[in-house]
mmCIF file as Biopython writes it, N, C-alpha, C and O atoms, coordinates in Angstrom:
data_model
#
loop_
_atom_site.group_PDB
_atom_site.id
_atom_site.type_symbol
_atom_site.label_atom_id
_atom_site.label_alt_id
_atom_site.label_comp_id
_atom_site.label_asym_id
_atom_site.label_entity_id
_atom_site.label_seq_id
_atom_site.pdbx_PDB_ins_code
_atom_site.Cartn_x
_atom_site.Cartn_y
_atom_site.Cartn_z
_atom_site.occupancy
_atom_site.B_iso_or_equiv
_atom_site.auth_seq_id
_atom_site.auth_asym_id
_atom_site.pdbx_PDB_model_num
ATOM 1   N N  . UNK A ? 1  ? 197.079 89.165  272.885 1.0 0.0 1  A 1 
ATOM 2   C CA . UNK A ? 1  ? 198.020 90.042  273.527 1.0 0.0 1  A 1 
ATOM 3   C C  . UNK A ? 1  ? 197.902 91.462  272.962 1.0 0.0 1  A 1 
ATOM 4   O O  . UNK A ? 1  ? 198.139 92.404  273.718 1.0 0.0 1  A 1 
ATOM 5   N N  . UNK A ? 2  ? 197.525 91.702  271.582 1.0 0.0 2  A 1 
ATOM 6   C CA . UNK A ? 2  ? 197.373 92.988  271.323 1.0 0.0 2  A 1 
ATOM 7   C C  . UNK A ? 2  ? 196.141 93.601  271.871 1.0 0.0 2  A 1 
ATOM 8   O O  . UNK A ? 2  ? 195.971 94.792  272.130 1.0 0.0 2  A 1 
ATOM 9   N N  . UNK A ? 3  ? 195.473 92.820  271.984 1.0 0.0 3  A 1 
ATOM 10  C CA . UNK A ? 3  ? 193.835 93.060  272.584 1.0 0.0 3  A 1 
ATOM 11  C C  . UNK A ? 3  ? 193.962 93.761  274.114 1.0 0.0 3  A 1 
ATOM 12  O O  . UNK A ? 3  ? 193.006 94.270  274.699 1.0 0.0 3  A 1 
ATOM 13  N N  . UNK A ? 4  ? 194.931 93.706  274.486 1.0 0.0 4  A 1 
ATOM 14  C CA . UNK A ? 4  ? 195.497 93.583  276.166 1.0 0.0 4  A 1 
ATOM 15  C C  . UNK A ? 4  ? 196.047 95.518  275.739 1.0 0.0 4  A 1 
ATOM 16  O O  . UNK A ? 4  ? 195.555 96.566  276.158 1.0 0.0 4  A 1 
ATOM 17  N N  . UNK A ? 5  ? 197.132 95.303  274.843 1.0 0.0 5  A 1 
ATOM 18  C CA . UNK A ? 5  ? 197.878 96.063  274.869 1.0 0.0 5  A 1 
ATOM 19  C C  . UNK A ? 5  ? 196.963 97.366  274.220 1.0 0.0 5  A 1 
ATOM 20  O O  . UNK A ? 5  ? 197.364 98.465  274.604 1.0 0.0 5  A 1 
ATOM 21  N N  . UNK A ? 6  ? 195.894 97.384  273.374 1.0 0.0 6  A 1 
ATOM 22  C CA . UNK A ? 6  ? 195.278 98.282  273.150 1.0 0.0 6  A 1 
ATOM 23  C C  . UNK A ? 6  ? 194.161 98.687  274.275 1.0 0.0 6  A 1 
ATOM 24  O O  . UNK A ? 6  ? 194.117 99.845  274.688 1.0 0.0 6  A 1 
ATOM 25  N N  . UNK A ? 7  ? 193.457 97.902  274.649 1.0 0.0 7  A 1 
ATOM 26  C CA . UNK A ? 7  ? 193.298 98.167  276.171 1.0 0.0 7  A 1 
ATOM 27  C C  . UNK A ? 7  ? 193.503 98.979  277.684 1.0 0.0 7  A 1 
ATOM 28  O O  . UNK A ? 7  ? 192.886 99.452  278.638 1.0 0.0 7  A 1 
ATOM 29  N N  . UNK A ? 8  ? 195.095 98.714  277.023 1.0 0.0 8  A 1 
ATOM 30  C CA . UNK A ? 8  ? 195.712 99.408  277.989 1.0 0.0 8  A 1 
ATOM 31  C C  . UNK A ? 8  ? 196.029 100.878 277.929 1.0 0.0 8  A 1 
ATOM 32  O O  . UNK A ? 8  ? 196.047 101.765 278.782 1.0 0.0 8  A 1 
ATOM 33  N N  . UNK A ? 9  ? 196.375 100.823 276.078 1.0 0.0 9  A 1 
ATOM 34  C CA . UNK A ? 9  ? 196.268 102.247 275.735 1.0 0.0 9  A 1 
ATOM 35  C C  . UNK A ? 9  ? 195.176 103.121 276.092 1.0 0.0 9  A 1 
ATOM 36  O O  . UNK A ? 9  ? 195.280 104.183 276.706 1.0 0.0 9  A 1 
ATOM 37  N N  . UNK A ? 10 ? 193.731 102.387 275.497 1.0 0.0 10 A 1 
ATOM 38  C CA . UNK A ? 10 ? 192.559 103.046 276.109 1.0 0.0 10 A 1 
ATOM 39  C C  . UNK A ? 10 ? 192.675 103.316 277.245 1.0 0.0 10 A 1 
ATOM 40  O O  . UNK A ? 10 ? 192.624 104.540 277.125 1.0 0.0 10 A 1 
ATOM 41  N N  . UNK A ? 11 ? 192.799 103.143 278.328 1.0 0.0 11 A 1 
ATOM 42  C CA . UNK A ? 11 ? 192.800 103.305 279.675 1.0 0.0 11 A 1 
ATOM 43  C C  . UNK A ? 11 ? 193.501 104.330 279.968 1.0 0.0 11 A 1 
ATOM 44  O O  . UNK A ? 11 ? 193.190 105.252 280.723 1.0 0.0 11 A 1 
ATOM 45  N N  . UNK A ? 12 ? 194.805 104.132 279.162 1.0 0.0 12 A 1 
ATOM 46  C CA . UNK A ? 12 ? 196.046 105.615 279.464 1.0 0.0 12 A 1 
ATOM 47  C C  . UNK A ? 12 ? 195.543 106.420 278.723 1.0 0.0 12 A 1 
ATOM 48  O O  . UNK A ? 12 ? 195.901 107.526 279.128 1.0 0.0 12 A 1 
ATOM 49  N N  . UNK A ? 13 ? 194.703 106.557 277.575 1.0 0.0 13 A 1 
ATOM 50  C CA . UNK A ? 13 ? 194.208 108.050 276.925 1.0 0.0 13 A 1 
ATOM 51  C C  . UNK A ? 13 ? 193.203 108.614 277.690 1.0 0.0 13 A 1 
ATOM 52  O O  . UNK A ? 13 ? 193.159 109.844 277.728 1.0 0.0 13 A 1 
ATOM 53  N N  . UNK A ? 14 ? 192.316 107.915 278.362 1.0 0.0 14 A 1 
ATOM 54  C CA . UNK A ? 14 ? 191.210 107.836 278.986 1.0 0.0 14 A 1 
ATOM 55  C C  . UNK A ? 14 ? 191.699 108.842 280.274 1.0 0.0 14 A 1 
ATOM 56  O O  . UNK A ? 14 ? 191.214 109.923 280.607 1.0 0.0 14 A 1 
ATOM 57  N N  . UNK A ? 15 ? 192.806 108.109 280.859 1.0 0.0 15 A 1 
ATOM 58  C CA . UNK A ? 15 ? 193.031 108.524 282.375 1.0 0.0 15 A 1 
ATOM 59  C C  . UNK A ? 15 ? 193.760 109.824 281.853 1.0 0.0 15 A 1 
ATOM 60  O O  . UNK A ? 15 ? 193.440 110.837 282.475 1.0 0.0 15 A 1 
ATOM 61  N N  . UNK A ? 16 ? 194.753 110.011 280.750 1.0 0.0 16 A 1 
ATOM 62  C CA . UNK A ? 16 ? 195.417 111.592 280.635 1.0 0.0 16 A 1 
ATOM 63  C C  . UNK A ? 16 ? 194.129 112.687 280.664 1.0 0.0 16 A 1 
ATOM 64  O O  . UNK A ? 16 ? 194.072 113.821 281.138 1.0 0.0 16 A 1 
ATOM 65  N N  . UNK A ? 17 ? 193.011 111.782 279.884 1.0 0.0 17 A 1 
ATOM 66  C CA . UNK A ? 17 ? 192.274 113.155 279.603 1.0 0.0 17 A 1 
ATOM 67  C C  . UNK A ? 17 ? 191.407 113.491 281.126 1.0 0.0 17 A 1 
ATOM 68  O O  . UNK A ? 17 ? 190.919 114.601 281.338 1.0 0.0 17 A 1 
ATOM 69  N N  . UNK A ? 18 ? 191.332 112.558 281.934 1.0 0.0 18 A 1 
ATOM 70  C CA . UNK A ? 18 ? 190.464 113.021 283.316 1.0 0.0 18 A 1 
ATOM 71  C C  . UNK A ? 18 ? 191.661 113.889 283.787 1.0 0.0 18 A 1 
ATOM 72  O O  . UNK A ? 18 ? 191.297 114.883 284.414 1.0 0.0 18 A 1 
ATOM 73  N N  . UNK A ? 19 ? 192.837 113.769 283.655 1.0 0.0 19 A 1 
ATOM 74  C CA . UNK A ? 19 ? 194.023 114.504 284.497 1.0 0.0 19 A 1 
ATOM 75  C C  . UNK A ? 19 ? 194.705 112.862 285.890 1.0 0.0 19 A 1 
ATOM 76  O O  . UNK A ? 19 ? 194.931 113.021 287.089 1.0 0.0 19 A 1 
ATOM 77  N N  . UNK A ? 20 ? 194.769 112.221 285.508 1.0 0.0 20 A 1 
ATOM 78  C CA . UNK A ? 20 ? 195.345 111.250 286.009 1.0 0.0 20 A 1 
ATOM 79  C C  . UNK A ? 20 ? 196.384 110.445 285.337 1.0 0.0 20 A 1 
ATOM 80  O O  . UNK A ? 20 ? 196.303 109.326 284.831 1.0 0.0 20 A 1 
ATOM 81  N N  . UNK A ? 21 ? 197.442 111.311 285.449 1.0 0.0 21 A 1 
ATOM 82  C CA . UNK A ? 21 ? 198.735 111.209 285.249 1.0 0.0 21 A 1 
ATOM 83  C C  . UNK A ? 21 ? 199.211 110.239 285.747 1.0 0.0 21 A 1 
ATOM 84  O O  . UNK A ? 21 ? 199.717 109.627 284.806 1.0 0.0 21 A 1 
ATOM 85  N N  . UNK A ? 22 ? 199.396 109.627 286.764 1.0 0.0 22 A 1 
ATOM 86  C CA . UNK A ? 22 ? 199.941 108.623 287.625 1.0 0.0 22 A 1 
ATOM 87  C C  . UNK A ? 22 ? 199.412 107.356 287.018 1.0 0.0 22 A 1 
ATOM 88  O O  . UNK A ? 22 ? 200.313 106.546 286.794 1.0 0.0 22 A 1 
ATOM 89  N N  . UNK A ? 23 ? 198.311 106.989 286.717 1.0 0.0 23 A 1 
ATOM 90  C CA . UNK A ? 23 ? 197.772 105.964 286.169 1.0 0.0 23 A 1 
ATOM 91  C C  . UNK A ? 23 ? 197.730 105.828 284.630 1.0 0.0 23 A 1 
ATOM 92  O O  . UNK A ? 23 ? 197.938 104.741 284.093 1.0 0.0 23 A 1 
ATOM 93  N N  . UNK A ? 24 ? 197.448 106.989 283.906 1.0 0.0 24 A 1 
ATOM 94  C CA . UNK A ? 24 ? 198.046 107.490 282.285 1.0 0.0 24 A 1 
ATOM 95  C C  . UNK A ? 24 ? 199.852 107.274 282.042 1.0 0.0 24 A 1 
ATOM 96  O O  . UNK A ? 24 ? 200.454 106.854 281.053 1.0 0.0 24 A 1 
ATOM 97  N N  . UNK A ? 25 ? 200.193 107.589 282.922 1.0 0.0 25 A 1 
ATOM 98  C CA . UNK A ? 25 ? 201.950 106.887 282.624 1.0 0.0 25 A 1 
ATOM 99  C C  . UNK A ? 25 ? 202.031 105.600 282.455 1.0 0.0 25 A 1 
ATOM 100 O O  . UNK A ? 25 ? 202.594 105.083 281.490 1.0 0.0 25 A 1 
ATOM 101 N N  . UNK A ? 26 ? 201.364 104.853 283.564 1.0 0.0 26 A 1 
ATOM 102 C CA . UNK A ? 26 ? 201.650 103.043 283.895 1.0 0.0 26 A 1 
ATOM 103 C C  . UNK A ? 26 ? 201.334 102.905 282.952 1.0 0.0 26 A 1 
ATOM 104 O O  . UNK A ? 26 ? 202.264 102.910 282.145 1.0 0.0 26 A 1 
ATOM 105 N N  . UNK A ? 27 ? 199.845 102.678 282.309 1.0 0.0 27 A 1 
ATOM 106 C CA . UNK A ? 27 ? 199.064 101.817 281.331 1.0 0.0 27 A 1 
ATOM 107 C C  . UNK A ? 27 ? 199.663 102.254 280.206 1.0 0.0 27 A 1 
ATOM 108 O O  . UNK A ? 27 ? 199.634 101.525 279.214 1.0 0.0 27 A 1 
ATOM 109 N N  . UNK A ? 28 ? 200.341 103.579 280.153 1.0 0.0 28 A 1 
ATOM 110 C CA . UNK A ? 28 ? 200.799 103.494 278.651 1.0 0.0 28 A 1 
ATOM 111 C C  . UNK A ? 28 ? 202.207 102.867 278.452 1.0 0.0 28 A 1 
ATOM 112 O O  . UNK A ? 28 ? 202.710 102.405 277.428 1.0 0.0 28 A 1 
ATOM 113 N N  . UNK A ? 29 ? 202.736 102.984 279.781 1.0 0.0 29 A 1 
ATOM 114 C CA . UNK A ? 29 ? 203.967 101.746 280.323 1.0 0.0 29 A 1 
ATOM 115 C C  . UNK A ? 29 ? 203.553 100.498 279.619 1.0 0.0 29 A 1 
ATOM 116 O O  . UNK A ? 29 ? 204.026 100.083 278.561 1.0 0.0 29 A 1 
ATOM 117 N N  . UNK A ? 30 ? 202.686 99.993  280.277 1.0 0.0 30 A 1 
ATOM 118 C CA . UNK A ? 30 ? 202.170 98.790  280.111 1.0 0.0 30 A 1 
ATOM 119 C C  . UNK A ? 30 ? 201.960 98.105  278.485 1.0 0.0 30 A 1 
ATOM 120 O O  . UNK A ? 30 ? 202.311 97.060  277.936 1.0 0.0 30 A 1 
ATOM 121 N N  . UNK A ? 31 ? 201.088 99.483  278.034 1.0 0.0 31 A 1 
ATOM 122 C CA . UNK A ? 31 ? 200.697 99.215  276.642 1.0 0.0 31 A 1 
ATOM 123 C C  . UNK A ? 31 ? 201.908 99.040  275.878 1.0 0.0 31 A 1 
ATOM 124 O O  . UNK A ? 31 ? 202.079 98.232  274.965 1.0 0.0 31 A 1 
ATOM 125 N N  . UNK A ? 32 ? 202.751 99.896  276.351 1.0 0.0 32 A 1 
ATOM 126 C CA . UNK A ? 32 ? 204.167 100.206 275.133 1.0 0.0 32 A 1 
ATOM 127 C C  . UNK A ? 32 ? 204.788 98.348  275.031 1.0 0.0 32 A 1 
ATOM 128 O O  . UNK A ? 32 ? 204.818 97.711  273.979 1.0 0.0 32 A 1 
ATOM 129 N N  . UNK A ? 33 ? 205.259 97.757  276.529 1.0 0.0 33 A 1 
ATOM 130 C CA . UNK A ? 33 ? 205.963 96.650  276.840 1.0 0.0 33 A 1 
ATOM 131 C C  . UNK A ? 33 ? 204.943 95.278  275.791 1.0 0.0 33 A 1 
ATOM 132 O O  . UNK A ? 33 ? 205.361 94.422  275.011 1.0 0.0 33 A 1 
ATOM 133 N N  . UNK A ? 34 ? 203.576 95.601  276.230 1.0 0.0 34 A 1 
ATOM 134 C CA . UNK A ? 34 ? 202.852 94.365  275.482 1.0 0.0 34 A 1 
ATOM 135 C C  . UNK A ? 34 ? 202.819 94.778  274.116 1.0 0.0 34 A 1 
ATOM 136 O O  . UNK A ? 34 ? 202.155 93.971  273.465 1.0 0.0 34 A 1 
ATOM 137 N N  . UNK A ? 35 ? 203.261 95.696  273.431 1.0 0.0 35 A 1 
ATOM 138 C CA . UNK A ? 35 ? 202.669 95.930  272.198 1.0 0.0 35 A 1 
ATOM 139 C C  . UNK A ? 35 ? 204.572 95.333  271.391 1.0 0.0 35 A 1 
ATOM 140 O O  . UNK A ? 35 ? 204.832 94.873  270.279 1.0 0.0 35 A 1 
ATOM 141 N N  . UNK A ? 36 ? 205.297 95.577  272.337 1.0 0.0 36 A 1 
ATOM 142 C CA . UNK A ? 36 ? 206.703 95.599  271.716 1.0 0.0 36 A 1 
ATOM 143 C C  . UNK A ? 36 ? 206.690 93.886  271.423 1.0 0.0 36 A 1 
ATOM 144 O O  . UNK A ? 36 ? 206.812 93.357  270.318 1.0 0.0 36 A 1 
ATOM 145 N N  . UNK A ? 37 ? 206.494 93.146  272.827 1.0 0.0 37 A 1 
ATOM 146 C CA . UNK A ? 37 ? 206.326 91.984  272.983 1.0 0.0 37 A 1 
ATOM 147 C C  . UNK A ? 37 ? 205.497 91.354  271.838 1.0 0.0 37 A 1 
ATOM 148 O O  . UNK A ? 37 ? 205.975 90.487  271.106 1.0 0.0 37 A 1 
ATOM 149 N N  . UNK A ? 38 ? 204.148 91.859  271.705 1.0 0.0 38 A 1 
ATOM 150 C CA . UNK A ? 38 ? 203.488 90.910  270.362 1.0 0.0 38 A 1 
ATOM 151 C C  . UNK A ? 38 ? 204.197 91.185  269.100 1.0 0.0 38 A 1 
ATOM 152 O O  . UNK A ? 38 ? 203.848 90.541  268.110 1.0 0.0 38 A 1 
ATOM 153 N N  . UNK A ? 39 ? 205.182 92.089  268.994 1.0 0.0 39 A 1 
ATOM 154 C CA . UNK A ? 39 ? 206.200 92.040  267.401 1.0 0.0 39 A 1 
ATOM 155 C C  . UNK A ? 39 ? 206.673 91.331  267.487 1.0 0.0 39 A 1 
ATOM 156 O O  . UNK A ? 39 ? 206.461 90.344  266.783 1.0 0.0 39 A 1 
ATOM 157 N N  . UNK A ? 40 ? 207.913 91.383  268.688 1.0 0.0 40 A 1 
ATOM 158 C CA . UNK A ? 40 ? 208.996 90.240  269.024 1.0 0.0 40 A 1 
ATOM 159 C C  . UNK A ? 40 ? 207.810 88.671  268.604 1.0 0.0 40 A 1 
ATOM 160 O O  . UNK A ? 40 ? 207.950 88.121  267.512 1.0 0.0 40 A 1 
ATOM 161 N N  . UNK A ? 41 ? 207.189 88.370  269.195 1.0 0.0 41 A 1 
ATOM 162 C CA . UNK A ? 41 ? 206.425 87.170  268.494 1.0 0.0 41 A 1 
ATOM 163 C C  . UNK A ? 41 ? 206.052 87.344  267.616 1.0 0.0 41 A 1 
ATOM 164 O O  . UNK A ? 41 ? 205.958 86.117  267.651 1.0 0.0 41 A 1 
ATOM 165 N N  . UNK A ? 42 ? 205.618 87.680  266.566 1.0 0.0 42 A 1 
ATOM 166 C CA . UNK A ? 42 ? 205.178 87.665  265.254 1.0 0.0 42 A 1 
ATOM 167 C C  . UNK A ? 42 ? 206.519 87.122  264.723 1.0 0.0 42 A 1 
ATOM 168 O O  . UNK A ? 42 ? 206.678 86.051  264.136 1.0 0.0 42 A 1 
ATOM 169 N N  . UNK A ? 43 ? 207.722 88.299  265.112 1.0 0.0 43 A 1 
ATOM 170 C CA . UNK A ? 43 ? 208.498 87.957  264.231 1.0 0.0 43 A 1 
ATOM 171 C C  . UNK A ? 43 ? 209.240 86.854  264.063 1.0 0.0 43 A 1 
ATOM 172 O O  . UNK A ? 43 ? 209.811 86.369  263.086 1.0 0.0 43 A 1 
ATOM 173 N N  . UNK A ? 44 ? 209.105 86.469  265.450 1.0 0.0 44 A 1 
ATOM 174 C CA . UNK A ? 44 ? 210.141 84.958  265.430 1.0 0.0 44 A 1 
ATOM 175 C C  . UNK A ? 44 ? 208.753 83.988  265.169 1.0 0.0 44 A 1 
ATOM 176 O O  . UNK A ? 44 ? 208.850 82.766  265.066 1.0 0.0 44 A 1 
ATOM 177 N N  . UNK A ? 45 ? 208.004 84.404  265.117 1.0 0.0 45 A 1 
ATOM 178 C CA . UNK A ? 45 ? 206.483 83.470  264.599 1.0 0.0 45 A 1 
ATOM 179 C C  . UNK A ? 45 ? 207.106 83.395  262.813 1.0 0.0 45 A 1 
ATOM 180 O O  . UNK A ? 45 ? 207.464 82.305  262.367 1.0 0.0 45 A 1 
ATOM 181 N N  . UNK A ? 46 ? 207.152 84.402  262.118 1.0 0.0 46 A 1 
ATOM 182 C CA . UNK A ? 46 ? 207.499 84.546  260.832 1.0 0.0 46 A 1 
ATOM 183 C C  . UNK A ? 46 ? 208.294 83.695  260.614 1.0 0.0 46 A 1 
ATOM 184 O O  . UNK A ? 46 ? 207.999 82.573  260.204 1.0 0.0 46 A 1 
ATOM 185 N N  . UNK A ? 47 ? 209.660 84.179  260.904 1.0 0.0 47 A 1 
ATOM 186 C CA . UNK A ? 47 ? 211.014 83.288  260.685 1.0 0.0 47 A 1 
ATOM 187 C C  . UNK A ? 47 ? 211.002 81.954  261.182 1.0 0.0 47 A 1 
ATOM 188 O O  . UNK A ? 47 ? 211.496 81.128  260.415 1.0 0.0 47 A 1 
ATOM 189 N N  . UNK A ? 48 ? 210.620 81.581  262.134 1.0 0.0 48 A 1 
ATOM 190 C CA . UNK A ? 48 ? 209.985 79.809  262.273 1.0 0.0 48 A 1 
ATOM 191 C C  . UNK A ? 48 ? 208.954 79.323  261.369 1.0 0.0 48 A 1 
ATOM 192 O O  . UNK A ? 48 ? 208.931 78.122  261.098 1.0 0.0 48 A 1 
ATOM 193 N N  . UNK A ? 49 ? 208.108 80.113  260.879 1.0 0.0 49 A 1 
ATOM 194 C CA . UNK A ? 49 ? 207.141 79.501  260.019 1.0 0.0 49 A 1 
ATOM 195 C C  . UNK A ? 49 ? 208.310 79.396  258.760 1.0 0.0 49 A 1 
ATOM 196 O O  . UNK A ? 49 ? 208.587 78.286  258.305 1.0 0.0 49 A 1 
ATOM 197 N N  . UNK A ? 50 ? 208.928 80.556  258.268 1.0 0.0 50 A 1 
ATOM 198 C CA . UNK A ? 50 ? 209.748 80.750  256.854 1.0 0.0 50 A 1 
ATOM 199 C C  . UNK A ? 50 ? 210.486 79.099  256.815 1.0 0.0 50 A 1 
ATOM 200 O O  . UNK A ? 50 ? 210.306 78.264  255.928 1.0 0.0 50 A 1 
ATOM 201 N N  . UNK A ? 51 ? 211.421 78.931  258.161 1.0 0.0 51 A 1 
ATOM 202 C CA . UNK A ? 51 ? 212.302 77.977  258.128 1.0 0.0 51 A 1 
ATOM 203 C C  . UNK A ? 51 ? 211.946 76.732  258.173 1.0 0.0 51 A 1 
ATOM 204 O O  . UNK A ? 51 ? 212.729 75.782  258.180 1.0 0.0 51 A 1 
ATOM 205 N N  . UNK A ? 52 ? 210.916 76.679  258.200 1.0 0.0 52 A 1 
ATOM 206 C CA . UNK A ? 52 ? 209.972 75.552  258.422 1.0 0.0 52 A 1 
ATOM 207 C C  . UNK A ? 52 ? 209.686 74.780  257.200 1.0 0.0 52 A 1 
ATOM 208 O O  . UNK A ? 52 ? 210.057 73.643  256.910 1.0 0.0 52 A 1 
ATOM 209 N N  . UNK A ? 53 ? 209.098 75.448  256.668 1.0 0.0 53 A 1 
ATOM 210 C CA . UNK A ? 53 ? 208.678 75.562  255.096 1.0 0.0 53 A 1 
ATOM 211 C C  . UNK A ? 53 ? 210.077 75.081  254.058 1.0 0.0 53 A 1 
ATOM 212 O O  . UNK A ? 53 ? 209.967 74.109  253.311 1.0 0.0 53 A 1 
ATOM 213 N N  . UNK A ? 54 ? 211.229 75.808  254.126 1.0 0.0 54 A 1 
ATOM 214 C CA . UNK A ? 54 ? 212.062 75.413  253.823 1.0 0.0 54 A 1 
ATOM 215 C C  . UNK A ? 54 ? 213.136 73.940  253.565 1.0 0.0 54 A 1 
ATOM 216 O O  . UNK A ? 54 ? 214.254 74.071  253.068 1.0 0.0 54 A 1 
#
């Protein structure tokens, strides 16, 4: 999923610098939502592994 989400960034740095704004907004849309998303899992990945263990 981060693989996705950096991806996507590439694409939105890529497209700001041709001047394609419209498509440089989404993907960095995009990138922002998947990149937030793979924390949110890590972290409840963490705290289930912690409680686990316990």
């Amino acid at each position: 999923m981060l693989y996705y989400a950096l991806m996507f960034l590439v694409v939105a740095i890529i497209a700001g610098v041709l001047g394609f704004g419209g498509i440089a907004g989404t993907s960095a849309g995009i990138a922002q939502i998947l990149f937030f998303l793979f924390l949110a899992l890590l972290v409840i990945s963490l705290v289930m592994n912690f409680f686990r263990k316990v």
